[in-house]
Every structure is written in C-alpha cells, then in structure tokens.
PDB file of the backbone (N, CA, C, O) and the ligand in Angstrom, with CONECT records:
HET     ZN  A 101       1
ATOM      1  N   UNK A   1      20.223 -30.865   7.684  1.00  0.00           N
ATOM      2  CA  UNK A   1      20.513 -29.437   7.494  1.00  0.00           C
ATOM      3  C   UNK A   1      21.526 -29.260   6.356  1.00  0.00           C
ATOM      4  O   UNK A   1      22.388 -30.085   6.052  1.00  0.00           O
ATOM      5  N   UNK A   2      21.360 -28.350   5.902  1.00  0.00           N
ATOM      6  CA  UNK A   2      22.540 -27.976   4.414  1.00  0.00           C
ATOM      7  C   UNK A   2      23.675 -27.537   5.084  1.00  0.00           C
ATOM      8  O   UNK A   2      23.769 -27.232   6.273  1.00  0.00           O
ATOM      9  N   UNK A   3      24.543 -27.530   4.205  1.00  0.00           N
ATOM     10  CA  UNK A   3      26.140 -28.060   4.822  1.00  0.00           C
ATOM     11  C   UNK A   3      26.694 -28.403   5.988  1.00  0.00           C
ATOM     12  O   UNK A   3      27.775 -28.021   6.437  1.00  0.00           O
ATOM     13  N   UNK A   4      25.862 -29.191   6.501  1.00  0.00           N
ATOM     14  CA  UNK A   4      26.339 -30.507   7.157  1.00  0.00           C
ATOM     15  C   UNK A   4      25.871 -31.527   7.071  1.00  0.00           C
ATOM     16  O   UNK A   4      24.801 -31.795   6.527  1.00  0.00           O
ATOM     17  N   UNK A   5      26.656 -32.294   7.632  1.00  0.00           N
ATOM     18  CA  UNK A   5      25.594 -33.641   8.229  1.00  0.00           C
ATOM     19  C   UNK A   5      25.998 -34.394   9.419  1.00  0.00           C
ATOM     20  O   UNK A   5      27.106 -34.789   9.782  1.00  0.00           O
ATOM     21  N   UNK A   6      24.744 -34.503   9.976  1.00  0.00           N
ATOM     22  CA  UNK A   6      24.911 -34.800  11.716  1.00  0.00           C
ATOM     23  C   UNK A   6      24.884 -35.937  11.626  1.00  0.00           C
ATOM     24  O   UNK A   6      24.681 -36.635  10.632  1.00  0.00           O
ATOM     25  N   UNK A   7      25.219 -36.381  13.320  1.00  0.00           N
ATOM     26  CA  UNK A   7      25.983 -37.610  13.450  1.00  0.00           C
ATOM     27  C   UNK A   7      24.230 -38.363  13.711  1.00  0.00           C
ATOM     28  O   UNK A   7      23.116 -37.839  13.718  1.00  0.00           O
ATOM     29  N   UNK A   8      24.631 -39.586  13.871  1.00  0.00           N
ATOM     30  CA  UNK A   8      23.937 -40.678  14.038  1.00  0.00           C
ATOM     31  C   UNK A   8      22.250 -40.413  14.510  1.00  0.00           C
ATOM     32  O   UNK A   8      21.120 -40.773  14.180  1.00  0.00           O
ATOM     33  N   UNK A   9      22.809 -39.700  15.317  1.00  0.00           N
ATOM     34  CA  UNK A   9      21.689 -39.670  16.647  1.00  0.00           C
ATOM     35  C   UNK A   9      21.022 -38.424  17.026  1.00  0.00           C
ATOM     36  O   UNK A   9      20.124 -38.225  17.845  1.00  0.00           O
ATOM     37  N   UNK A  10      21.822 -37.420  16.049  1.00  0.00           N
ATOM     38  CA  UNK A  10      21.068 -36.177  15.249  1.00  0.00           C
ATOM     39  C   UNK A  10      21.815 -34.721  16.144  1.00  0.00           C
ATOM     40  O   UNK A  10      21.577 -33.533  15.924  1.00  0.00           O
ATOM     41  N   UNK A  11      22.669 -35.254  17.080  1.00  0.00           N
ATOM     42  CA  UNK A  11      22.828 -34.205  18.232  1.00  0.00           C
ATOM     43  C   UNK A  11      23.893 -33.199  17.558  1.00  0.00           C
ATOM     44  O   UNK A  11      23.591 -32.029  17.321  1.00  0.00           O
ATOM     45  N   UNK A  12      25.232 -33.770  17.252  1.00  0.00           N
ATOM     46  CA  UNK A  12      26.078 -32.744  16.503  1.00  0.00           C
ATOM     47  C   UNK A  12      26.055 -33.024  15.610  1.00  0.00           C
ATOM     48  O   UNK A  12      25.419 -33.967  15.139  1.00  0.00           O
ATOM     49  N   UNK A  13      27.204 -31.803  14.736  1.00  0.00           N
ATOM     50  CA  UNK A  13      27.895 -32.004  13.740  1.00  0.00           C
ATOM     51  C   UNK A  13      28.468 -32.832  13.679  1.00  0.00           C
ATOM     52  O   UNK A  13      28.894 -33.141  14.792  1.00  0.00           O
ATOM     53  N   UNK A  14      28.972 -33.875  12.432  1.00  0.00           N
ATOM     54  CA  UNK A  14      29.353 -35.150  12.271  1.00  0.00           C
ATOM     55  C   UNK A  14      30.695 -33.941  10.986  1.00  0.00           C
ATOM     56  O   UNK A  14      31.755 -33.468  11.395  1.00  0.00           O
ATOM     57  N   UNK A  15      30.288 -33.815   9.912  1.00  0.00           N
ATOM     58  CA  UNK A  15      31.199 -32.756   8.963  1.00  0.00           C
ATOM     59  C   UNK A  15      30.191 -31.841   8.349  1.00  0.00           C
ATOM     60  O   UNK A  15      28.987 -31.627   8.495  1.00  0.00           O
ATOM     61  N   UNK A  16      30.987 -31.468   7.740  1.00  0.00           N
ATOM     62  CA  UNK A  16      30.687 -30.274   6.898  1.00  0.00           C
ATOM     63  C   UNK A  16      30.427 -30.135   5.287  1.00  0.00           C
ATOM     64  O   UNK A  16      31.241 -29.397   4.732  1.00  0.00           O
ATOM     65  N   UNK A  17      29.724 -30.548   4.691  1.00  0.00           N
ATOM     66  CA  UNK A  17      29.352 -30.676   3.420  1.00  0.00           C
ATOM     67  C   UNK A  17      29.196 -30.014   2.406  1.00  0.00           C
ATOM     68  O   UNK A  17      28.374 -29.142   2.685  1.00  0.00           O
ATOM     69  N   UNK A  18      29.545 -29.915   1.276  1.00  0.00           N
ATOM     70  CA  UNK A  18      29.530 -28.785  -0.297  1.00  0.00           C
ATOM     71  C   UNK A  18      27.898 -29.394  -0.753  1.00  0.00           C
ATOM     72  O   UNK A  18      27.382 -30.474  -1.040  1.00  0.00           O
ATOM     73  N   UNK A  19      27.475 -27.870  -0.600  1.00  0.00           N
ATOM     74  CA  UNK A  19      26.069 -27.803  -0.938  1.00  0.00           C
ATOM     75  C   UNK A  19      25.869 -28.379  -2.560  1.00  0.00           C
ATOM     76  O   UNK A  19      24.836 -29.002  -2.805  1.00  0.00           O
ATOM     77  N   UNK A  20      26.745 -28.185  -3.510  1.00  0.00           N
ATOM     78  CA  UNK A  20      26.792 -28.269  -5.026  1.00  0.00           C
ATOM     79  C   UNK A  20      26.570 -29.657  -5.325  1.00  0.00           C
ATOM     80  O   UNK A  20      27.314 -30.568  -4.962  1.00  0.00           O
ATOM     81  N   UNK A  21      25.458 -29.789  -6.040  1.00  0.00           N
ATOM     82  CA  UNK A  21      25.458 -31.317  -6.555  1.00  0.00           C
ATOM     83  C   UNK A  21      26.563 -31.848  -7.516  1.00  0.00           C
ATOM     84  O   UNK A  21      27.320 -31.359  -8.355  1.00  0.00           O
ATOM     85  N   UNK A  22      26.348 -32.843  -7.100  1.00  0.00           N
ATOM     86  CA  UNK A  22      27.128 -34.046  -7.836  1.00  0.00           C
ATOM     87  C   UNK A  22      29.246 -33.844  -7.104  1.00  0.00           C
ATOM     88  O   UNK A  22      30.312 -34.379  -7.408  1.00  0.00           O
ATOM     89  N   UNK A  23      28.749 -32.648  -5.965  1.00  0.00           N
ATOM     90  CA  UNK A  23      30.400 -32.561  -5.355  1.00  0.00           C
ATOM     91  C   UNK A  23      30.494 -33.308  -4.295  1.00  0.00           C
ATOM     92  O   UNK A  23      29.541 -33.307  -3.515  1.00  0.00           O
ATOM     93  N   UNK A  24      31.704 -34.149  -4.004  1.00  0.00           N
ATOM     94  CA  UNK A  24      31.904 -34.983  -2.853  1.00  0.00           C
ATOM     95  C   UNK A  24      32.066 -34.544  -1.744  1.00  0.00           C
ATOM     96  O   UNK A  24      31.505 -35.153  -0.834  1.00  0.00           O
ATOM     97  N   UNK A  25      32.963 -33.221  -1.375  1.00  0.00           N
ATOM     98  CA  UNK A  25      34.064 -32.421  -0.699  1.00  0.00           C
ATOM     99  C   UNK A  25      32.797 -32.201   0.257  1.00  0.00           C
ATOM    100  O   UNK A  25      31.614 -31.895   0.109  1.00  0.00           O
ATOM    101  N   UNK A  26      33.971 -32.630   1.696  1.00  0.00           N
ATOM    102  CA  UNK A  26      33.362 -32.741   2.998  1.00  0.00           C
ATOM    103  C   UNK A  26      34.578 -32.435   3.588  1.00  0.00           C
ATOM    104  O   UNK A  26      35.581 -32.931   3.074  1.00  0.00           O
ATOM    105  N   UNK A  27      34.764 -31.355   5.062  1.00  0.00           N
ATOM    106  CA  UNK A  27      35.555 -31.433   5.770  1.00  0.00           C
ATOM    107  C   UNK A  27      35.397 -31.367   7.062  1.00  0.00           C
ATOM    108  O   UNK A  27      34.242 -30.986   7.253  1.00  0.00           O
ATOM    109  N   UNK A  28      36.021 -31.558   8.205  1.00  0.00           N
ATOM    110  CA  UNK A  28      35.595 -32.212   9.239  1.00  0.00           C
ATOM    111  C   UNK A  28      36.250 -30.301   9.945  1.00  0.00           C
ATOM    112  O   UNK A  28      35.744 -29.659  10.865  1.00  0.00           O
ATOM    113  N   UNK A  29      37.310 -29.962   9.183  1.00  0.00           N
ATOM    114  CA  UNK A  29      37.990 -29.020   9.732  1.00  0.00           C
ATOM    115  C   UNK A  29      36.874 -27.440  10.075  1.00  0.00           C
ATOM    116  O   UNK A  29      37.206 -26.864  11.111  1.00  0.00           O
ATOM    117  N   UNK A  30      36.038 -26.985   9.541  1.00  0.00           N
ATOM    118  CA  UNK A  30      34.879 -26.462   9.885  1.00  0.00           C
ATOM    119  C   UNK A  30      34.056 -25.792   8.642  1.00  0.00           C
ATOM    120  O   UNK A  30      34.387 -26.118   7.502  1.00  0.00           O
ATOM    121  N   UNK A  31      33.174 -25.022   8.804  1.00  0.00           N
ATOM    122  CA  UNK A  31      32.408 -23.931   8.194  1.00  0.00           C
ATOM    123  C   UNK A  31      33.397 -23.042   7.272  1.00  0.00           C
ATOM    124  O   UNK A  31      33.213 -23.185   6.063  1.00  0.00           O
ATOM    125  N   UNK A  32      34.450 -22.118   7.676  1.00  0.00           N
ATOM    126  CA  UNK A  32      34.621 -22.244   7.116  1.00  0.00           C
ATOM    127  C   UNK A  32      36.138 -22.273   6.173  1.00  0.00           C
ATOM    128  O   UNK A  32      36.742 -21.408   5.539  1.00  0.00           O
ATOM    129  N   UNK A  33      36.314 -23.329   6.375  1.00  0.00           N
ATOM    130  CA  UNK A  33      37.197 -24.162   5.610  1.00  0.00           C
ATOM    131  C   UNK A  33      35.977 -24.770   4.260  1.00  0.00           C
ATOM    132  O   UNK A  33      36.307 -24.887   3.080  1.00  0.00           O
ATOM    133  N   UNK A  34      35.007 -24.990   4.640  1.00  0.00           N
ATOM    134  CA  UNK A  34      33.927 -25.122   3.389  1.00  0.00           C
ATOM    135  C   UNK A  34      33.476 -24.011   2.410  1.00  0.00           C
ATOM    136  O   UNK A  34      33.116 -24.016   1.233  1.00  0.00           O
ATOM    137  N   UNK A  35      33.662 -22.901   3.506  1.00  0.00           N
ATOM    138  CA  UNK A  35      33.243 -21.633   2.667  1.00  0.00           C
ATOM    139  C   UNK A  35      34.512 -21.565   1.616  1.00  0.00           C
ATOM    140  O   UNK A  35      34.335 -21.517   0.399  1.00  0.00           O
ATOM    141  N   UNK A  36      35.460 -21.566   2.065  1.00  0.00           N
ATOM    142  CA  UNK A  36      36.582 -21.432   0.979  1.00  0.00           C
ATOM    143  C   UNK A  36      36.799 -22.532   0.122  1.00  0.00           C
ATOM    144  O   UNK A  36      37.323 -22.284  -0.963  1.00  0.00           O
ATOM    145  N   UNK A  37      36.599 -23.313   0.304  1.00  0.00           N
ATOM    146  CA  UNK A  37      35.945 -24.269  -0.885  1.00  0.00           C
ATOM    147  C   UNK A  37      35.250 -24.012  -2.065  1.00  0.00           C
ATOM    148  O   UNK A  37      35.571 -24.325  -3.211  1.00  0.00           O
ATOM    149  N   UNK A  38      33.894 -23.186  -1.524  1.00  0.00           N
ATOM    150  CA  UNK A  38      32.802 -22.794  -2.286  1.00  0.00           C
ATOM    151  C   UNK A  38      33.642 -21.870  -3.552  1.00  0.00           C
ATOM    152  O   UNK A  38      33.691 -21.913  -4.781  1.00  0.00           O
ATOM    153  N   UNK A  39      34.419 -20.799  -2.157  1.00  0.00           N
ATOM    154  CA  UNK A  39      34.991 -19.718  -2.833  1.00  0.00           C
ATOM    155  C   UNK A  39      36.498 -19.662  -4.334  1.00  0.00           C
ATOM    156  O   UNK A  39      36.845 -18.879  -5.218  1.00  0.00           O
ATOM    157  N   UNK A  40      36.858 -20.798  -3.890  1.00  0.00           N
ATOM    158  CA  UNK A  40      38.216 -21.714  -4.565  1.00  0.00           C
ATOM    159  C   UNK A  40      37.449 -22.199  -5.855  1.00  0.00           C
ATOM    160  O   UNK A  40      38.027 -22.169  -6.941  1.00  0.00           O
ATOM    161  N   UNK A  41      36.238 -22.616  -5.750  1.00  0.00           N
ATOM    162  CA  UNK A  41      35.668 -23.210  -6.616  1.00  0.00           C
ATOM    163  C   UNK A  41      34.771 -22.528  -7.994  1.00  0.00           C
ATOM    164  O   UNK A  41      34.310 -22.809  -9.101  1.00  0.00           O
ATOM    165  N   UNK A  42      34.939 -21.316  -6.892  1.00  0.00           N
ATOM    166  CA  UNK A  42      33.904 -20.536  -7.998  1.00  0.00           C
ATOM    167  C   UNK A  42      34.975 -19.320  -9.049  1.00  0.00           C
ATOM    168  O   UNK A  42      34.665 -18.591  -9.991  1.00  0.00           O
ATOM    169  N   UNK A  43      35.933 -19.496  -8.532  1.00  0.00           N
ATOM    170  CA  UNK A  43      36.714 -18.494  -8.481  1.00  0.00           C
ATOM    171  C   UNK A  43      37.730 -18.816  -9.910  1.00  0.00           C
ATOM    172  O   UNK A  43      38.723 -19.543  -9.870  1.00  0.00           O
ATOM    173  N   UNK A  44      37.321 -18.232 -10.923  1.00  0.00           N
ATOM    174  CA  UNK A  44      37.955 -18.544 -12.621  1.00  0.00           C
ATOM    175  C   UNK A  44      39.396 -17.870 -12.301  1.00  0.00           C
ATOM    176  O   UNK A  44      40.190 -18.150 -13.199  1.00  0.00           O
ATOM    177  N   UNK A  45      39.845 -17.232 -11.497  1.00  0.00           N
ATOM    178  CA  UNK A  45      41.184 -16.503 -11.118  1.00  0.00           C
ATOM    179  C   UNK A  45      42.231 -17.672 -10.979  1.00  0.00           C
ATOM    180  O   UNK A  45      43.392 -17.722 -11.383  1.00  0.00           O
ATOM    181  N   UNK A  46      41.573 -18.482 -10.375  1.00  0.00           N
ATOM    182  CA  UNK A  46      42.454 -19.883  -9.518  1.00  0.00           C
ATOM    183  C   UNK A  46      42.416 -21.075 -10.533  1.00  0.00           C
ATOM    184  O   UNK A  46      41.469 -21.816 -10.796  1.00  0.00           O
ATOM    185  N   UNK A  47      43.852 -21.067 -11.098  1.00  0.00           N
ATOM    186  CA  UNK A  47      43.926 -21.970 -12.330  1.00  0.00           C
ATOM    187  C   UNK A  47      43.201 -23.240 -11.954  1.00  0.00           C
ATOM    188  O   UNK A  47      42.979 -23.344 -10.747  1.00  0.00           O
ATOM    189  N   UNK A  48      42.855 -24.061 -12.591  1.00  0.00           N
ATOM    190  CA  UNK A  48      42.986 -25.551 -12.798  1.00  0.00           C
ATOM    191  C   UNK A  48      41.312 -26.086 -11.802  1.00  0.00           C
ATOM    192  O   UNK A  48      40.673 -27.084 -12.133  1.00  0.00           O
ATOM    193  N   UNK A  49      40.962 -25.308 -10.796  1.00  0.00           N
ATOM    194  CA  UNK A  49      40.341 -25.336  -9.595  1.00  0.00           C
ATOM    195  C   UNK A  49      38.817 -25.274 -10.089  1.00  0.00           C
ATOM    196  O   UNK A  49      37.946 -26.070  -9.738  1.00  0.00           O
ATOM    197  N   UNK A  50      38.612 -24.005 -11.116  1.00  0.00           N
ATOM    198  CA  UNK A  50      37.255 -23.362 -11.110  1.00  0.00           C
ATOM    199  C   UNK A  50      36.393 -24.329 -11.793  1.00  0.00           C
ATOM    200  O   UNK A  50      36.691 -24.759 -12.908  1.00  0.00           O
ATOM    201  N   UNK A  51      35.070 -24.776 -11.012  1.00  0.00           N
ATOM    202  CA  UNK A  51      34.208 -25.685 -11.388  1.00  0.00           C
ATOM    203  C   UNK A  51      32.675 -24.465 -11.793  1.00  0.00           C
ATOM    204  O   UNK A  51      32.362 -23.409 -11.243  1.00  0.00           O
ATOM    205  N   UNK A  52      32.116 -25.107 -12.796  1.00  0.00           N
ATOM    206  CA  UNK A  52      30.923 -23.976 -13.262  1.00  0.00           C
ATOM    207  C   UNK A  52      30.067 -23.945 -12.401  1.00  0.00           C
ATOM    208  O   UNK A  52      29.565 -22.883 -12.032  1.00  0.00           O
ATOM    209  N   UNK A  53      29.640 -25.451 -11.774  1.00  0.00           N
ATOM    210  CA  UNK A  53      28.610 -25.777 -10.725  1.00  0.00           C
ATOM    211  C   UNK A  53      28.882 -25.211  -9.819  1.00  0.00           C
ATOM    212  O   UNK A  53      27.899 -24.491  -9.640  1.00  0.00           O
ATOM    213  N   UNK A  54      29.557 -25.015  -9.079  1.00  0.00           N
ATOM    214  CA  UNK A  54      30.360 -24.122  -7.717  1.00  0.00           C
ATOM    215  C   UNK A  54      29.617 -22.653  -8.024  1.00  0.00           C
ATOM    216  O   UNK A  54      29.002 -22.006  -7.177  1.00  0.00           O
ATOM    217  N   UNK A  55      29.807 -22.274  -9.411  1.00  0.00           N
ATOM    218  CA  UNK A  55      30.271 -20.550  -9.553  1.00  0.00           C
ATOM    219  C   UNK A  55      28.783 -20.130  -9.587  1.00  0.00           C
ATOM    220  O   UNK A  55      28.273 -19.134  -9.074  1.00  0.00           O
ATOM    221  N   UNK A  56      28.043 -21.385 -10.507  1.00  0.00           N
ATOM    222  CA  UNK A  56      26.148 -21.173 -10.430  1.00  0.00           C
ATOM    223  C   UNK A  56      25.260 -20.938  -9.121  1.00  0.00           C
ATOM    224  O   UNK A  56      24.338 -20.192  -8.789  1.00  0.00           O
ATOM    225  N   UNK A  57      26.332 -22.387  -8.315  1.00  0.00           N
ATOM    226  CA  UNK A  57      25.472 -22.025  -6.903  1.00  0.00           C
ATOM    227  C   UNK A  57      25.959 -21.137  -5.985  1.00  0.00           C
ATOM    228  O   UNK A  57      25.186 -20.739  -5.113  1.00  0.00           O
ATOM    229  N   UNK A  58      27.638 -20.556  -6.021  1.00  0.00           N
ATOM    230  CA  UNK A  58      27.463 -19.165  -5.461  1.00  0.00           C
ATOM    231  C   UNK A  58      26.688 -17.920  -5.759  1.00  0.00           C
ATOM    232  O   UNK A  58      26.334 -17.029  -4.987  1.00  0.00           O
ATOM    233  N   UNK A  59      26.441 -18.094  -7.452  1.00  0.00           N
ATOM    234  CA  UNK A  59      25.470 -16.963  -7.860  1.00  0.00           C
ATOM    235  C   UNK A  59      24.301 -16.821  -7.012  1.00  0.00           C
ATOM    236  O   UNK A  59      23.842 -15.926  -6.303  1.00  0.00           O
ATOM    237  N   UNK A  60      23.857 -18.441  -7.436  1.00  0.00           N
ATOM    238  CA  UNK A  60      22.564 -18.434  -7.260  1.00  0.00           C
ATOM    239  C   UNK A  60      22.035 -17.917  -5.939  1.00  0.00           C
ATOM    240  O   UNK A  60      20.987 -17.295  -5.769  1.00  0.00           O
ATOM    241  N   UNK A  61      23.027 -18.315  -4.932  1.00  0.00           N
ATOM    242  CA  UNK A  61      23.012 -18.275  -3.437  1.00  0.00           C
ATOM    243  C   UNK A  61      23.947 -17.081  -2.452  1.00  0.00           C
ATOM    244  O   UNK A  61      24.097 -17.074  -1.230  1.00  0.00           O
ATOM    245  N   UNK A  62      24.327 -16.401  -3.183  1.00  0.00           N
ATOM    246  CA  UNK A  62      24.688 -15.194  -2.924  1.00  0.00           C
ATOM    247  C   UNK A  62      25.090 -14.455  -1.655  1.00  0.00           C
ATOM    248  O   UNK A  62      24.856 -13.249  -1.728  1.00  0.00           O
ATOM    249  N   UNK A  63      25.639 -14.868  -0.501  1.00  0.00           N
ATOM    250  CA  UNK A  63      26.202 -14.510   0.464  1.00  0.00           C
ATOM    251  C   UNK A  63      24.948 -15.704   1.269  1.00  0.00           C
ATOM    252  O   UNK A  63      24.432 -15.391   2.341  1.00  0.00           O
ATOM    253  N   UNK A  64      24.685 -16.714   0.738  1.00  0.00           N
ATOM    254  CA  UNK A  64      24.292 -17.140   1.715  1.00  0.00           C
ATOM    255  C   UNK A  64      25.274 -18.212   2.703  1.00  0.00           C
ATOM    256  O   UNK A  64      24.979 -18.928   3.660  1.00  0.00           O
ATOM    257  N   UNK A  65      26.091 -18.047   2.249  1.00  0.00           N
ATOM    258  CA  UNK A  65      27.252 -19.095   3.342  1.00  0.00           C
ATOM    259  C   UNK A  65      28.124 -17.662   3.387  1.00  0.00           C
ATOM    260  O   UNK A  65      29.268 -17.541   2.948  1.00  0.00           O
ATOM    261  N   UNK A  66      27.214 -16.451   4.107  1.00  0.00           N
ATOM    262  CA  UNK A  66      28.435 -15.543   4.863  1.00  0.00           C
ATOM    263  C   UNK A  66      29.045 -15.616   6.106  1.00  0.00           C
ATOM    264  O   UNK A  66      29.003 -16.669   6.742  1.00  0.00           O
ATOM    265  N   UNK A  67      29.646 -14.558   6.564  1.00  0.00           N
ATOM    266  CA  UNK A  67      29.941 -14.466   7.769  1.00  0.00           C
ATOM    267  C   UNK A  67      29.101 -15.073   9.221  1.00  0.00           C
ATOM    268  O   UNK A  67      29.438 -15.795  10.159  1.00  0.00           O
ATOM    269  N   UNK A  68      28.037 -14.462   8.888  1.00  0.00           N
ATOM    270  CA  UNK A  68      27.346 -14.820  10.041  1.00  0.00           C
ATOM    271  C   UNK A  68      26.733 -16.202  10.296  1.00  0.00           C
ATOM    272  O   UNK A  68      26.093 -16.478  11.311  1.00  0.00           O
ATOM    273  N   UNK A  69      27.051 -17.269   9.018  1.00  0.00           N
ATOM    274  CA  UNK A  69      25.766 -18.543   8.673  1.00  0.00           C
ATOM    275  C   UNK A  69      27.800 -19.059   9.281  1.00  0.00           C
ATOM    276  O   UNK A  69      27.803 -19.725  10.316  1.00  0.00           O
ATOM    277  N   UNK A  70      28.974 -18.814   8.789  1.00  0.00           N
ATOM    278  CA  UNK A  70      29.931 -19.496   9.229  1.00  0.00           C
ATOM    279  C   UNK A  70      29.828 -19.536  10.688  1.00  0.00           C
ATOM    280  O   UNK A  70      29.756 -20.597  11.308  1.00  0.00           O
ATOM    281  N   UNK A  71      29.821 -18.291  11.279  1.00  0.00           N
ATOM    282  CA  UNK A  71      29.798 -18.583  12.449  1.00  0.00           C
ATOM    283  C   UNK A  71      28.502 -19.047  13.236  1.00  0.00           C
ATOM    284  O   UNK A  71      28.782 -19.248  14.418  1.00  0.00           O
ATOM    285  N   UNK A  72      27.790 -19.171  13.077  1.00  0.00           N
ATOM    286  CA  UNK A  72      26.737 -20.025  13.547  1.00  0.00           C
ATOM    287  C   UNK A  72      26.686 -21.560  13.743  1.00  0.00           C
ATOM    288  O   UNK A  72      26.269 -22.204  14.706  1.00  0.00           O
ATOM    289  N   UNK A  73      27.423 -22.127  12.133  1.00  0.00           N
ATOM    290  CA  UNK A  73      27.488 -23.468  12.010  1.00  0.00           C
ATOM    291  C   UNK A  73      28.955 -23.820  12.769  1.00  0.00           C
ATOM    292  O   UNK A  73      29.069 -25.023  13.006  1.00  0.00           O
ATOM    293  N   UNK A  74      30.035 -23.034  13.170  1.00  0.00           N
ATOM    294  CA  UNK A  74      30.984 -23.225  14.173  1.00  0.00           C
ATOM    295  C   UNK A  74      30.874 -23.462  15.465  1.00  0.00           C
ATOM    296  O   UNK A  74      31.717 -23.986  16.194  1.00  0.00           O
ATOM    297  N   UNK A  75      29.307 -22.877  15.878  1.00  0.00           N
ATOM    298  CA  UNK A  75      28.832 -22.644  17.074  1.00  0.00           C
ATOM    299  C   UNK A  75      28.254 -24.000  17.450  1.00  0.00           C
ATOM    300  O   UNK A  75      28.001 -24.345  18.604  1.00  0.00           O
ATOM    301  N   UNK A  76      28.069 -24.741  16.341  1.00  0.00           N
ATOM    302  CA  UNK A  76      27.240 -25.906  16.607  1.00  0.00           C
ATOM    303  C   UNK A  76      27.881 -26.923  17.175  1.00  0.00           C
ATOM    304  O   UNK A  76      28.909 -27.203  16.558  1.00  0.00           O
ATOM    305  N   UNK A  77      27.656 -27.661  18.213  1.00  0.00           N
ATOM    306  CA  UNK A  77      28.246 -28.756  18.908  1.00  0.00           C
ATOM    307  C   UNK A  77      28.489 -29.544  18.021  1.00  0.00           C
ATOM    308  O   UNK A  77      27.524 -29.900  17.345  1.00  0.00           O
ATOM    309  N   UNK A  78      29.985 -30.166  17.658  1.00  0.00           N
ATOM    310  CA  UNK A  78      30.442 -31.180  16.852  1.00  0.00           C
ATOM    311  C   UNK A  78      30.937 -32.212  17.314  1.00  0.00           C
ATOM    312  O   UNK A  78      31.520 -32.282  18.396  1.00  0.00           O
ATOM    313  N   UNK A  79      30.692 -33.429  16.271  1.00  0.00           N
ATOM    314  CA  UNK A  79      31.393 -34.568  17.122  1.00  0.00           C
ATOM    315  C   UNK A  79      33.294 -34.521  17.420  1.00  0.00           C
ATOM    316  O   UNK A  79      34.139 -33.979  16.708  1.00  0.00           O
ATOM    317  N   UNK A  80      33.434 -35.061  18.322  1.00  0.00           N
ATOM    318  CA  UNK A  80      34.922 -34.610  18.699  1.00  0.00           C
ATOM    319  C   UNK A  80      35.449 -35.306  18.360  1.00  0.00           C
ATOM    320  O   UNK A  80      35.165 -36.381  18.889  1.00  0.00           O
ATOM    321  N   UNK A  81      36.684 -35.391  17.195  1.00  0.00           N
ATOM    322  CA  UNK A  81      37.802 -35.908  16.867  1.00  0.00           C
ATOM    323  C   UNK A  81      38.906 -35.906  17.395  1.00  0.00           C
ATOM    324  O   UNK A  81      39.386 -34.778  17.515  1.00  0.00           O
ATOM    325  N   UNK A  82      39.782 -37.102  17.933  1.00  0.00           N
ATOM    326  CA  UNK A  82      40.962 -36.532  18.189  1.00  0.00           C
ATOM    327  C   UNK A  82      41.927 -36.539  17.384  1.00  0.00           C
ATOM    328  O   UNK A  82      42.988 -35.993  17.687  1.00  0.00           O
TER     329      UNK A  82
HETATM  330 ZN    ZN A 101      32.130 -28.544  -3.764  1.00  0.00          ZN2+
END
C-alpha cells in the first residue's frame, strides 16, 4: 500500500513511508507526521528544506494525503513499539 509498509506477515503497519521517489524518509511516529513531511517539503517558504520532487508530487497529487486518508491510515493496526 502507498505510504506505508507492512510488517512481515502483511497484518499491520510496520511505518510510514514518503511516497516521492528517490526519498528515504520513513516514520514510525504516524500519518501524519508524514503528511507534514510532504508539506515541509514542498513548501519554498521553509528555508533550506524545499525539495522540487516533494512540491511535483504534492501538485500532482493534490489533497490526496488529506485529512481523511490521515486518519484512516492512523486507524490502521500498527506494529507496537515500545
Ligand atoms: Zn520525502
């Protein structure tokens, strides 16, 4: 599934993944803590930060990591860290 990736055995969330190719950024902390990622990234306001690839695939993809796709992928059973 896109921005994540499940654990082993397919049942939960394992983390949370940046849809943008060639980006590493994964966080375990949730949805969205990724969304603001996306948003940090796309964002030419925020010195030093703004990547073009980020800003293309928010274009391109356009509220598709909104409100409602965050909370959905929060909803999803994750593996438990302590
Ligand atoms: Zn990224």
């Amino acid at each position: 599934m896109k921005y994540c990736q499940l654990s082993d055995d397919g049942s939960c969330v394992e983390r949370f993944v940046c849809p943008v190719e060639g980006c590493d950024f994964t966080t375990r902390l949730g949805p969205g803590a990724l969304r603001m990622h996306l948003l940090i990234k796309s964002d030419p306001e925020v010195g030093g930060r703004y990547c073009e690839a980020h800003d293309r695939f928010c274009r391109a993809h356009a509220g598709e990591l909104g409100l409602d796709v965050v909370r959905y992928l929060s909803n999803l059973p994750r593996v438990q860290v302590d």
